[in-house]
C-alpha positions as CSV (number, residue, x, y, z in Angstrom):
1,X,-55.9,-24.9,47.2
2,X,-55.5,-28.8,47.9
3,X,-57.8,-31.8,48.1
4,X,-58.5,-31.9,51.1
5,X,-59.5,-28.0,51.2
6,X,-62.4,-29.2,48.6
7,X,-63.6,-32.3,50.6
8,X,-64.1,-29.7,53.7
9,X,-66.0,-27.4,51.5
10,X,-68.1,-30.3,50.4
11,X,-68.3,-31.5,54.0
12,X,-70.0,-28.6,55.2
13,X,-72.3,-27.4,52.4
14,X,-73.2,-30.9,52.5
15,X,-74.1,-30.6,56.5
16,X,-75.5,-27.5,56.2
17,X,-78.1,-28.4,53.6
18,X,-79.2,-31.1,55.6
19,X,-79.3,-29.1,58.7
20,X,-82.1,-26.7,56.9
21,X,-83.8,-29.8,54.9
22,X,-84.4,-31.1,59.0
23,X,-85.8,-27.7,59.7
24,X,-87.8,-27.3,56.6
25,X,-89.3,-30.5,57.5
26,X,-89.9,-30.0,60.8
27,X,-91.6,-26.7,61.0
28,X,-92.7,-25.6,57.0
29,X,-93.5,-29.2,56.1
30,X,-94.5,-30.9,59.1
31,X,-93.6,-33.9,58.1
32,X,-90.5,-36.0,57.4
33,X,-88.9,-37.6,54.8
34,X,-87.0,-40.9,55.1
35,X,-83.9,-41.1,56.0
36,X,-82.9,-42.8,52.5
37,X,-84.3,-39.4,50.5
38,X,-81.8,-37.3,52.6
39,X,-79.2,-39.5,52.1
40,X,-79.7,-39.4,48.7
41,X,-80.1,-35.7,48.7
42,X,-76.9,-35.4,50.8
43,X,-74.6,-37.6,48.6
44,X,-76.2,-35.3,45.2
45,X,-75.5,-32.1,47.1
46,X,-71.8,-33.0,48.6
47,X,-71.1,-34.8,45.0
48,X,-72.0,-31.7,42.9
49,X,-69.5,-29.0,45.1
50,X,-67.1,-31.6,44.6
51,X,-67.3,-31.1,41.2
52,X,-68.3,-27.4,41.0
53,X,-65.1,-26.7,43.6
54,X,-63.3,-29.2,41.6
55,X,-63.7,-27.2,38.0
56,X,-63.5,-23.7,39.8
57,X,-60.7,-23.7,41.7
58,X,-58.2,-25.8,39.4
59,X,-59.1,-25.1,35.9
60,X,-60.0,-21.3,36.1
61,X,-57.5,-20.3,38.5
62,X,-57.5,-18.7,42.0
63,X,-60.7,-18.7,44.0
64,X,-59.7,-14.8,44.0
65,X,-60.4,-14.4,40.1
66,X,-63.7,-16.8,40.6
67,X,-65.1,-13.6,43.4
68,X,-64.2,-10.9,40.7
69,X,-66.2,-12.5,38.2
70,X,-68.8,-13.0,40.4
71,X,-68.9,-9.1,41.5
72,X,-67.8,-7.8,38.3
73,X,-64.8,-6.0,40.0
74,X,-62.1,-4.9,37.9
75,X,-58.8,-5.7,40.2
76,X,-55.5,-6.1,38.1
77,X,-52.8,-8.0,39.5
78,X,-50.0,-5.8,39.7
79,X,-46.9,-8.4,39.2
80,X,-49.1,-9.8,36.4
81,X,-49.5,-6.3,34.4
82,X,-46.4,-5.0,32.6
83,X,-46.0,-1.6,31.6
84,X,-43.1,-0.5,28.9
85,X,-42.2,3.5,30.2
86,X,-39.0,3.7,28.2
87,X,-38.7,4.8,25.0
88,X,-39.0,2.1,22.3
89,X,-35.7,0.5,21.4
90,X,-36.3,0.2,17.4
């Protein structure tokens, strides 16, 4: 996972939260914000996946691990798991 893998994820959440703050305003509100708040909003939202993606995908390890955690699945990763089937040497 690279840099520029993060900035895309941040691009779009960041674009689609202000895709459903316009519709929320437009038709549960009815009535807008200025343009400054969803900036604001925008540049919060895209600033904290940077970091979230950031902490997640580089300090735990594989985005894989993050899902298992998430949905409490218990996958083992074969080439990580050693098993001794001889007989012990001492």
């Amino acid at each position: 996972m690279d840099i520029e893998t993060i900035f895309l994820l941040g691009f779009f959440t960041t674009a689609c939260f202000l895709i459903l703050q316009i519709i929320k305003m437009k038709y549960v509100d009815n009535e807008y914000k200025p343009l400054k708040e969803l900036v604001i909003d925008g540049v919060i939202v895209f600033t904290s996946t940077m970091i979230s993606a950031y902490g997640v995908l580089y300090m735990n390890g594989s985005f894989k691990d993050f899902m298992n955690v998430i949905t409490e699945s218990k996958t083992l990763d074969p080439a990580a798991a050693q098993v001794f089937t001889d007989t012990p040497g001492f």
